[in-house]
C-alpha positions as CSV (number, residue, x, y, z in Angstrom):
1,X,0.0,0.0,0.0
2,X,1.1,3.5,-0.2
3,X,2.1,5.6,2.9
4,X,3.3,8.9,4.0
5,X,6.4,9.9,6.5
6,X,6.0,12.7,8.3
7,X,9.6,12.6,9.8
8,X,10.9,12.2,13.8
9,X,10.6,8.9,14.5
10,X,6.5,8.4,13.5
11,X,5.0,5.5,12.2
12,X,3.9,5.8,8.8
13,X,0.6,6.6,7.8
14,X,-1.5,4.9,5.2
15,X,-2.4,7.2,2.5
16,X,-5.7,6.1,0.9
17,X,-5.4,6.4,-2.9
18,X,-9.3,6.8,-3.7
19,X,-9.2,10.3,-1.9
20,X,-8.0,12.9,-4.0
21,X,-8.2,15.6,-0.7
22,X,-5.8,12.9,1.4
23,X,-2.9,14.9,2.4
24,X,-1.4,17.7,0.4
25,X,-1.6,16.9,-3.4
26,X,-0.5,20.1,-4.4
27,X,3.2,19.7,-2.6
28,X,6.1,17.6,-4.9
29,X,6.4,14.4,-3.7
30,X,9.2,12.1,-3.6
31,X,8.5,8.5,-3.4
32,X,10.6,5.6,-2.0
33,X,10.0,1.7,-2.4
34,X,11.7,-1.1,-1.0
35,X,13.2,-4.0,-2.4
36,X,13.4,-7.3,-2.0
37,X,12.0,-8.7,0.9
38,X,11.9,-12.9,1.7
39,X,10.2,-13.4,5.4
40,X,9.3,-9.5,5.4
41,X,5.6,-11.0,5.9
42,X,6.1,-11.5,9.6
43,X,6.5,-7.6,10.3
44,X,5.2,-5.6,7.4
45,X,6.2,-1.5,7.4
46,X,8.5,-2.5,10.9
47,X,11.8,-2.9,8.9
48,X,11.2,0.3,6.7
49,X,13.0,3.2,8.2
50,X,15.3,6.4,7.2
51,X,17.0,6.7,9.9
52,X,20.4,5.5,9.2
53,X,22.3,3.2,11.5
54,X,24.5,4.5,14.0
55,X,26.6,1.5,13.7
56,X,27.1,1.5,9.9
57,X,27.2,5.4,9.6
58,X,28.6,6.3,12.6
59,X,25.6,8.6,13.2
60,X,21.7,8.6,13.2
61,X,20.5,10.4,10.8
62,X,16.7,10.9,9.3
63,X,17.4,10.9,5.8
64,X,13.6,12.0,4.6
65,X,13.6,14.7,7.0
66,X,15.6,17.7,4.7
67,X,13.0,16.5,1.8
68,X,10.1,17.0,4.1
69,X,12.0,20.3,5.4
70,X,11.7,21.6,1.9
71,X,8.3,20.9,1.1
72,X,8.0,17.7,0.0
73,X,6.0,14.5,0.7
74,X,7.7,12.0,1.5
75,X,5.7,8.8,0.0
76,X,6.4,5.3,0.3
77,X,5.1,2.1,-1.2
78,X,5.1,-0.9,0.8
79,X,5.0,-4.2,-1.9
80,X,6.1,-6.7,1.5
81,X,3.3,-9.3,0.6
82,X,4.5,-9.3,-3.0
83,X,8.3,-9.0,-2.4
84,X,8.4,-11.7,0.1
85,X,10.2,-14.4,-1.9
86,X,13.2,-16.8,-1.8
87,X,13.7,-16.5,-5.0
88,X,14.6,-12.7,-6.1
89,X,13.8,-13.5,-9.8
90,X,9.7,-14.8,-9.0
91,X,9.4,-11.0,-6.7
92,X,10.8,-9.3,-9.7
93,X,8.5,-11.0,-11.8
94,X,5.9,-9.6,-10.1
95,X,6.9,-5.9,-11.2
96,X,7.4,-6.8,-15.0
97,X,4.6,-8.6,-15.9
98,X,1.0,-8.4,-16.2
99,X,-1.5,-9.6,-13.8
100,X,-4.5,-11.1,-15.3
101,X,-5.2,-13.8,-13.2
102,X,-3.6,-12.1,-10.3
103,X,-0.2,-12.5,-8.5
104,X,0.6,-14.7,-5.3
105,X,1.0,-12.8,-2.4
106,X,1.9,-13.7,1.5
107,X,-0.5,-13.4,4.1
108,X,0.7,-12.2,7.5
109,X,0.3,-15.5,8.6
110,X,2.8,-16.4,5.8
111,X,0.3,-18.4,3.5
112,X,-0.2,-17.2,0.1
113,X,-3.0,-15.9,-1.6
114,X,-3.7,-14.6,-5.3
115,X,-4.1,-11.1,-5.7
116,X,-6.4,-10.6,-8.5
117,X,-5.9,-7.6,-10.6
118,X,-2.3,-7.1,-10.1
């Protein structure tokens, strides 16, 4: 689904895509989606931050926050039930072809269902 990040360290927010109103259309918008994702299913949105490690980076740093600062949305895409595979060839599939007769997705409780219309 697609959310918003409002910066700090807030949860993101569902933004509902059959409400034109929802949020601020008229602000530029950059949008970030994640790649991919086997066993993601168990905690969906939890391992999507931008905060960078302080380990890694030395700091921790929110990396969305100078976009938001300058006016932007900051949108995200969350594709966990359709990334979620072992195989990183069958979630890329899932981008570059056609649904149809829909595309297998994971349930949270890790069983898979068909997604019609994707």
């Amino acid at each position: 689904g697609m959310f918003e990040y409002f910066g700090g360290r807030r949860k993101l927010e569902r933004v509902l895509a059959d409400d034109p109103a929802e949020g601020e259309p008229q602000k530029p918008a950059v949008l970030y989606v994640h790649g991919w994702q086997p066993g993601a299913y168990q905690t969906p949105g939890e391992n999507e931050s931008f905060l960078t490690s302080k380990e890694d980076y030395g700091e921790e740093t929110d990396v969305a926050e100078r976009w938001i600062n300058i006016g932007y949305r900051v949108l995200v895409f969350l594709w966990v039930p359709f990334a979620d595979e072992l195989d990183v060839f069958k979630a890329e599939q899932k981008i570059w072809t056609a649904g149809g007769g829909g595309q297998p997705a994971r349930r949270e409780d890790g069983r898979w269902r068909s997604v019609p219309g994707v």
